[in-house]
N, C-alpha and C positions, 0 to 999 in steps of 0.2 A: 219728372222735374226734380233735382236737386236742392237740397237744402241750404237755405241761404245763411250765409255767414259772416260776422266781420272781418277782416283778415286779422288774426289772434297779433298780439305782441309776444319781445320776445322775454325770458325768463331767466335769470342766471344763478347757478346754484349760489354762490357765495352772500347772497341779497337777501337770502333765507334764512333769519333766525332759527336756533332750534326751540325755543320759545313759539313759534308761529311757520312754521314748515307751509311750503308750497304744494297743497295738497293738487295732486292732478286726475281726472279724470277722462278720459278721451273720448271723443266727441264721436270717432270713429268705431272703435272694438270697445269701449265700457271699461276699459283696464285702470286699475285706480292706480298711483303712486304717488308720492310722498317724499318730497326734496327739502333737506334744510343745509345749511351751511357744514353744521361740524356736529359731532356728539362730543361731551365731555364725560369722562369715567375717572372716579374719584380711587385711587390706587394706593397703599401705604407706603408708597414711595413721591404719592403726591400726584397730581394733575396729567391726565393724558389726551392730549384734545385730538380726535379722529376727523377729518375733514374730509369733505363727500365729492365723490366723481362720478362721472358717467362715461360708459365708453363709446366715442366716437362710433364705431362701426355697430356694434350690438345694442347698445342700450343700456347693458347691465352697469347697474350701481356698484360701490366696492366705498370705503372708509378705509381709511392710513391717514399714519401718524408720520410719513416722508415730511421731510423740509430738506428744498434748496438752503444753501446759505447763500446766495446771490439776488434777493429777493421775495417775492411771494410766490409761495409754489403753485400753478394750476394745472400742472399736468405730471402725471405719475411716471416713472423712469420704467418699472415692469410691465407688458401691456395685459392685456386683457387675455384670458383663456381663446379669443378668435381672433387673436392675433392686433385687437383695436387697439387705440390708444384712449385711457381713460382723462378728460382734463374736465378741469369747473368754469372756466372761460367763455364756455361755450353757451348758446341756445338749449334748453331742457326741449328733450323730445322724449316721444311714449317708447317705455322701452319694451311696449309688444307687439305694437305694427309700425312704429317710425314716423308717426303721422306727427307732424311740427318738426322733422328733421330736413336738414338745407346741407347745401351746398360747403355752408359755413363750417359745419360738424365734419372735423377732418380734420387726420394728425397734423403736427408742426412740434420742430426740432425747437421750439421754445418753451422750456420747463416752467418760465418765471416771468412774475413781470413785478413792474414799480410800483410802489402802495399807490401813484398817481394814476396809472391804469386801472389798478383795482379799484379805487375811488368812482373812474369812468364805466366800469364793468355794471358798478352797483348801481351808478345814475343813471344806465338806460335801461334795468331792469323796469317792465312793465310799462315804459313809453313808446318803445320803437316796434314799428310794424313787421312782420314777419314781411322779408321779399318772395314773392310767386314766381317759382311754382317751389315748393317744399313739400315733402313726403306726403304722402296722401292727401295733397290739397286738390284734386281732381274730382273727391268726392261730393264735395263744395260749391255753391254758386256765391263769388265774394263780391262782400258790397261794402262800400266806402261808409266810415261815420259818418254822417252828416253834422253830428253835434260836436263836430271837431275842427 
């Protein structure tokens, strides 16, 4: 019998203080990781703020200092060493077996969005249900909140 579960919500990096980081661990493989928005590095030339991505196809995290000037940058112009695309827009999945990764986790030719999207990004951090079926959600028998 399978382990019952609620169906997780979903998680975005940008939502993540670096004061209080998104600590994760997976439910499936044990694998810890640790999402916040940005780092900031105090330089004598002054302020460097590093903001955090994940790559679409792999998983792998990465920090740059890239800014669009057409907006809010969520997705990086270099891709990943496997070829992914790295963006913050997206759903946080485990980056060692992909279990919370969707359909959703997929390039797009859009670097940037509105500070009013990103506003929307932030507000449905931690409200919205992950849709089934997502990457290792087989392992799982999902059951509705009821106190919802």
């Amino acid at each position: 019998m399978k382990p019952q579960r609620l169906i997780p919500l979903k998680y975005f990096i940008p939502a993540h203080s670096p004061y209080r980081p998104f600590n994760l661990t997976c439910p499936v493989c044990e694998h810890s990781s640790s999402f916040s928005e940005h780092m900031r590095l105090n330089t004598s030339n002054g302020c460097v703020y590093l903001w955090a991505y994940q790559c679409q196809d792999c998983g792998k995290k990465r920090n740059s200092d890239e800014v669009q000037e057409n907006g809010v940058t969520v997705a990086l112009q270099e891709p990943c060493d496997c070829g992914g695309q790295f963006r913050r827009d997206r759903n946080i999945f485990c980056p060692n077996c992909h279990y919370r990764k969707s359909k959703e986790n997929c390039r797009s030719e859009k670097l940037t969005v509105t500070k009013e999207e990103m506003e929307q990004i932030n507000q449905r951090n931690g409200t919205e249900e992950m849709t089934l079926p997502f990457g290792k959600s087989e392992e799982f028998e999902w059951v509705v909140d009821s106190a919802n």
